[in-house]
C-alpha positions as CSV (number, residue, x, y, z in Angstrom):
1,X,-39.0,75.5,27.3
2,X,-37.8,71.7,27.2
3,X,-39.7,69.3,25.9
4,X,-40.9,66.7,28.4
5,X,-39.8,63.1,27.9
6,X,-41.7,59.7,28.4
7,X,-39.3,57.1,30.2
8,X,-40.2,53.7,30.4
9,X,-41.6,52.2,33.2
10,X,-39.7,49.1,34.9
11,X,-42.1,47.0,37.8
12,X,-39.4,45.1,40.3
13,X,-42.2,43.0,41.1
14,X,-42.7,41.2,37.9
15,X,-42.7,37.7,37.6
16,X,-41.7,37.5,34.3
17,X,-37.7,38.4,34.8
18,X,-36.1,38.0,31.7
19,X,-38.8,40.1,29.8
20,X,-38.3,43.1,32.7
21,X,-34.0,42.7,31.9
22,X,-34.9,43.2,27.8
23,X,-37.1,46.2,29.1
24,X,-34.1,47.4,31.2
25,X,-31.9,46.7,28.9
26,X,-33.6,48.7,26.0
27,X,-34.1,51.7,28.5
28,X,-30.3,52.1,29.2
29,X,-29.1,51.9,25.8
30,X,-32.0,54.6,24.5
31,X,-32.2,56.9,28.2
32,X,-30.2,55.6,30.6
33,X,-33.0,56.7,32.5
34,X,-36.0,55.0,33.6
35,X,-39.3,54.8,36.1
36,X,-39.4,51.8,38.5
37,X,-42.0,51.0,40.5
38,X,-43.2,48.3,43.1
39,X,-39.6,49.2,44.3
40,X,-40.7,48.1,48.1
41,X,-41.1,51.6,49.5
42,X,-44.5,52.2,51.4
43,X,-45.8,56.0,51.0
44,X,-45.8,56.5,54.4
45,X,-42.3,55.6,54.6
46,X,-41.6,58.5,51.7
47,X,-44.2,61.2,53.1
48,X,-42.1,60.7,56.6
49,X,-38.9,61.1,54.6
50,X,-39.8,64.3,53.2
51,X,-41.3,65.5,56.1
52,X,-37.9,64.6,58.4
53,X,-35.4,66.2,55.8
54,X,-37.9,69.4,56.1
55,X,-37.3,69.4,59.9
56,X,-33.5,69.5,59.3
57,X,-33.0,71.8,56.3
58,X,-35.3,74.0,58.5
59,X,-32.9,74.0,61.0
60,X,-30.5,77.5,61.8
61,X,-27.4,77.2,59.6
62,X,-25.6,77.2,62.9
63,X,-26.6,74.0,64.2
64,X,-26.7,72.0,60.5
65,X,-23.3,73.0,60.1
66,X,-22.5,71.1,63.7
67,X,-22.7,68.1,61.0
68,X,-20.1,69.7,58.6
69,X,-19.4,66.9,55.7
70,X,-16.5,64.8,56.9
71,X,-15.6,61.9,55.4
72,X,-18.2,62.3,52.8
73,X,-21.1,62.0,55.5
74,X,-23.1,64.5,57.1
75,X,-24.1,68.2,55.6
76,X,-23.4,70.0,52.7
77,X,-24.7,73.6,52.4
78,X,-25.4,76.0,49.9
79,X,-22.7,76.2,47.1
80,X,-20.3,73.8,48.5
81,X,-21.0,71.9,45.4
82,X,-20.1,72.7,41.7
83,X,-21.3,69.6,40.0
84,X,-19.8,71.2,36.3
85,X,-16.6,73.0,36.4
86,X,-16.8,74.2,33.3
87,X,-19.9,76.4,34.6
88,X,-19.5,80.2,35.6
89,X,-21.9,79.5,38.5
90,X,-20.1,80.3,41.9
91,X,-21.9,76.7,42.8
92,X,-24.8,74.7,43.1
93,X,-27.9,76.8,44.6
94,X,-28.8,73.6,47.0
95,X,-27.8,71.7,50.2
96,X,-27.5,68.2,51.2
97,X,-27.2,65.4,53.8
98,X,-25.1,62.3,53.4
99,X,-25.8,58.8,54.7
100,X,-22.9,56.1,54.0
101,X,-23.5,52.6,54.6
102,X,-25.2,51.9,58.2
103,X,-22.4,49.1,58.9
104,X,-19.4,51.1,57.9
105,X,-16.8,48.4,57.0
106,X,-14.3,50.7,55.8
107,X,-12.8,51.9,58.8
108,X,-13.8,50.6,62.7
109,X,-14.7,54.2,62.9
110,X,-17.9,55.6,62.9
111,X,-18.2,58.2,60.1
112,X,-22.2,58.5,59.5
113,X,-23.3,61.6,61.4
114,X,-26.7,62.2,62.9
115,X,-28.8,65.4,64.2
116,X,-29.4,65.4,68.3
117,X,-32.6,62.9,69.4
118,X,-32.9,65.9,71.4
119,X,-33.7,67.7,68.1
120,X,-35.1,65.8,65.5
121,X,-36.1,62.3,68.1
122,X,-37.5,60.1,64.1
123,X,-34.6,61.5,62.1
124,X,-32.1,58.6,62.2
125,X,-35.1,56.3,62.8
126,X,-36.5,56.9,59.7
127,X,-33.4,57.5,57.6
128,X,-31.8,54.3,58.5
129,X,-35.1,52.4,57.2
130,X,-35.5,54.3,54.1
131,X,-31.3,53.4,53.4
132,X,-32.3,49.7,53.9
133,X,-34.8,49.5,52.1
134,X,-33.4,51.1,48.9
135,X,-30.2,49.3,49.1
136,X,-32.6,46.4,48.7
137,X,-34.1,47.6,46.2
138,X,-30.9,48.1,44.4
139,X,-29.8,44.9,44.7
140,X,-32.8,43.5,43.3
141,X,-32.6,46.2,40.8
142,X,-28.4,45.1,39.6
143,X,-29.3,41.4,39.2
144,X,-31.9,42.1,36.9
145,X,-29.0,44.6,34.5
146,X,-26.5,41.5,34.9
147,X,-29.7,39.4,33.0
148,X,-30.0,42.6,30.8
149,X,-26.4,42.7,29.8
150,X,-26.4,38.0,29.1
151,X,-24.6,37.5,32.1
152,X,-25.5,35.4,35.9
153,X,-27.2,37.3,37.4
154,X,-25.2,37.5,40.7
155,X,-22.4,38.3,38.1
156,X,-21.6,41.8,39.7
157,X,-22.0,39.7,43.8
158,X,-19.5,37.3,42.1
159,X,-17.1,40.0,40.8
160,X,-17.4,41.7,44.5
161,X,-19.1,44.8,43.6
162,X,-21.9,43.8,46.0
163,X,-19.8,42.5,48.7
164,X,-19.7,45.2,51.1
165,X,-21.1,47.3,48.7
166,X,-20.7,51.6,49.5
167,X,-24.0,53.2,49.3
168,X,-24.5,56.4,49.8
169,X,-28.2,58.6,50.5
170,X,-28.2,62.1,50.1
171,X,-31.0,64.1,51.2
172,X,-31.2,67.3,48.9
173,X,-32.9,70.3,49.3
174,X,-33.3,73.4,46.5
175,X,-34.8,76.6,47.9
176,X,-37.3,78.3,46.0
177,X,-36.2,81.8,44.7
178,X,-32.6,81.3,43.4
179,X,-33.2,83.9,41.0
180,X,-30.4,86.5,39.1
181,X,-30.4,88.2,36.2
182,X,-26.2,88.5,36.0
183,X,-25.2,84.8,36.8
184,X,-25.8,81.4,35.9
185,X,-27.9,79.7,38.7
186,X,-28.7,76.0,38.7
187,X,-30.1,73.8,41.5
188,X,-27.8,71.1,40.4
189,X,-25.5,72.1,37.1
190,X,-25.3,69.7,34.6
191,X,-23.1,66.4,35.4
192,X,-23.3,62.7,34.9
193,X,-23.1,60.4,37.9
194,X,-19.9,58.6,39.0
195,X,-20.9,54.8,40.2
196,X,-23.3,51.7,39.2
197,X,-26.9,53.4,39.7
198,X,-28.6,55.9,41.3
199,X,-32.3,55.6,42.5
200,X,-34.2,59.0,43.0
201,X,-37.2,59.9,45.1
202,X,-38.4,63.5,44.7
203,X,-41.6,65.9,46.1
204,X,-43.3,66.1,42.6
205,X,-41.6,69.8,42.4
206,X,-40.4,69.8,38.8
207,X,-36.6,71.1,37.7
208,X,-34.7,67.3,36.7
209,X,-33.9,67.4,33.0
210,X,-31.8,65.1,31.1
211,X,-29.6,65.7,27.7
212,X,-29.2,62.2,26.0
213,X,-26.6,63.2,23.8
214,X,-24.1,65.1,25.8
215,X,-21.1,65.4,23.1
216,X,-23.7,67.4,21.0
217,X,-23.3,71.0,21.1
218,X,-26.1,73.2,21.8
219,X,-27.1,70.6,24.1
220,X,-30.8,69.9,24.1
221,X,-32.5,69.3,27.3
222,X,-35.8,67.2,28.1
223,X,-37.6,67.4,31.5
224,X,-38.5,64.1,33.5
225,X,-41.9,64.1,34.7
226,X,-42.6,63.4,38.4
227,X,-44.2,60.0,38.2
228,X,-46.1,59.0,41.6
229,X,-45.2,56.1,43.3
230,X,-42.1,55.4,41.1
231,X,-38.4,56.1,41.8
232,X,-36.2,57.4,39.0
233,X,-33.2,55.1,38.1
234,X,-30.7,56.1,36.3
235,X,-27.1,54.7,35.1
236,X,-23.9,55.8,36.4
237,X,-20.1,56.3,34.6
238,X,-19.0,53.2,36.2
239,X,-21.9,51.2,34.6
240,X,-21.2,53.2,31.7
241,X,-17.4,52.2,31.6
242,X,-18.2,48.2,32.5
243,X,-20.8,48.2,29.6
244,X,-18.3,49.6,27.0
245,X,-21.1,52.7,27.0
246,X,-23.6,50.4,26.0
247,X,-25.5,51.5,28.6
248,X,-26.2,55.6,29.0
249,X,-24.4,57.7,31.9
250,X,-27.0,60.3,30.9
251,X,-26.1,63.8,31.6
252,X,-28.7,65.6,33.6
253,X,-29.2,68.6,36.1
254,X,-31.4,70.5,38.1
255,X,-33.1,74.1,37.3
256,X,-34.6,76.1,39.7
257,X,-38.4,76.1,40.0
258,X,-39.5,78.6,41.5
259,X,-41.0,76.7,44.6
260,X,-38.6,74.5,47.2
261,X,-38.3,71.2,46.2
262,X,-36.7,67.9,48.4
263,X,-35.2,64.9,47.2
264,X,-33.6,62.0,48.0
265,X,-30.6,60.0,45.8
266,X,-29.4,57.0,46.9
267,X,-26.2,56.1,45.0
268,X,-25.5,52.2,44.9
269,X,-21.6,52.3,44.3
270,X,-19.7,49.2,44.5
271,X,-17.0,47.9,46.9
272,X,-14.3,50.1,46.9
273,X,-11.3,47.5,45.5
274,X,-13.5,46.5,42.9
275,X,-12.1,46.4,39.4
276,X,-14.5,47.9,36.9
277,X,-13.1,46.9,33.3
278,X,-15.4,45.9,30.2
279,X,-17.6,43.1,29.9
280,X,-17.1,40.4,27.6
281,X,-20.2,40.5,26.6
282,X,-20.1,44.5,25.5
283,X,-16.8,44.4,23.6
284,X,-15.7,42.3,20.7
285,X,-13.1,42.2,17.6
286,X,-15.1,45.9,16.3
287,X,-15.4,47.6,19.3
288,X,-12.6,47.2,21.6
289,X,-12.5,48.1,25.9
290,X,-12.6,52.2,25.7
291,X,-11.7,52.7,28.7
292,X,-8.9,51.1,30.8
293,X,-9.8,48.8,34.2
294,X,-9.6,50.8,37.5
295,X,-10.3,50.7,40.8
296,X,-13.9,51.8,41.7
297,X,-12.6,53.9,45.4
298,X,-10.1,55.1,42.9
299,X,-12.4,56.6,40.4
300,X,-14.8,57.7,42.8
301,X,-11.7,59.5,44.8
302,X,-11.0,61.2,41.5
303,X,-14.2,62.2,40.7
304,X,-15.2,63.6,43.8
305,X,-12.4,65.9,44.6
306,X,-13.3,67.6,41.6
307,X,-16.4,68.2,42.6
308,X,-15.3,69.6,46.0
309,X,-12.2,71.2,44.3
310,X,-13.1,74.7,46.6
């Protein structure tokens, strides 16, 4: 059984903002995972959340499936995903809905998919507020790791990662009996993520565990508490890669509890022709850039097509 861990605990609402960027700043280096609260998000808006992506997951596979992923939006269902190749799983025992950004400006297209009124009449509604308000949140959130890592804080608006930023909500949801005796079954198999952050809400069902030092073999896994009324933030590869892996893409996954469990990840990626290379301030004479500047749609592009790769 894995031990549970105690992350710290980040209020957005603090006055005091350069003591909340040293807390942030300690918590990525040791974690790469944290709590934050105060985050802006009423419980009435999460209990309607949770109830809505119920309604859809609910719905008969036929008529999700009407809203087949294109374009990286709409829905994902079970073992589309295999989040670590390297696994013998035949995929990922869960199924999802993506939400791009509500004013697409990638393409005069519109990509975002959404169930019928006729069918689910709050769906959109309520999706479309949640999205704003955690891209809010988000922002807040990156100023305050510019301050943790000495720069501006609009450093990562100035170096156009915020303008016309691409975030992404997905609506998850892992059945409850998954269960075999001859395979390899996880809810989400182990994997880091790919952009800036990611901000989680969950149900309370327990099955997230992290592994803080993922080049260690056997790897050791830790379970993150559900903490009520907090999100859980974590760091992403690109952070990772602009920090000079200062800052933790902690690898984590998802095992199956026994019960259905619903979440919701928002992942705040930057603008897709931003250049993520190292910061000044994380490299120096005795430890040099690791990684090479790219593209972020580039690495993103990369990284997802793996992912998908059947």
């Amino acid at each position: 059984m894995a031990a549970a861990l105690q992350l710290p605990v980040i209020d957005l609402s603090a006055p005091a903002r350069f003591s909340t960027a040293a807390s942030i700043r300690q918590a990525c280096i040791e974690y790469g995972f944290f709590y934050l609260v105060n985050a802006g998000l009423e419980k009435e808006l999460l209990d309607r959340v949770f109830e809505e992506s119920k309604k859809f997951f609910s719905l008969p596979s036929e008529e999700k499936m009407k809203l087949g992923r294109k374009e990286h939006r709409g829905y994902t269902p079970l073992y589309a995903e295999n989040l670590d190749p390297t696994s013998s799983s035949k995929g990922d025992s869960k199924e999802g809905f993506y939400i791009g950004p509500l004013e697409d400006i990638t393409t005069p297209v519109v990509l975002n998919q959404w169930p019928s009124q006729d069918v689910l009449p709050s769906w959109r509604h309520t999706m479309e507020r949640f999205h704003r308000k955690l891209l809010l949140a988000g922002k807040r959130l990156v100023s305050l790791i510019a301050l943790a890592l000495n720069l501006d804080e609009d450093f990562f608006e100035k170096v156009g990662a915020l303008d016309k930023p691409m975030p992404f909500l997905r609506l998850l949801h892992y059945p409850g009996d998954m269960g075999s005796l001859n395979e390899e079954i996880y809810g989400a198999s182990a994997h880091s993520d790919y952009g800036m952050i990611t901000l989680l809400a969950t149900d309370g069902v327990p099955g997230l565990q992290v592994c803080r030092e993922k080049s260690k073999q056997p790897r050791v896994w830790e379970d993150v508490l559900h903490l009520d009324g907090a999100l859980i933030v974590n760091i992403g590869d690109m952070m990772e890669r602009w920090t000079n892996c200062l800052f933790r893409s902690t690898l984590h996954r998802v095992m199956p509890a026994g019960k259905e469990r619903y979440s919701a990840a928002f992942f705040l990626d930057p603008n897709q022709d931003c250049l993520v290379e190292c910061l000044e301030s994380c490299c120096s004479a005795s430890s040099p850039p690791r990684y090479p500047p790219i593209r972020s749609g580039d690495y993103l592009k990369e990284k997802l097509t793996l992912t998908y790769v059947s």
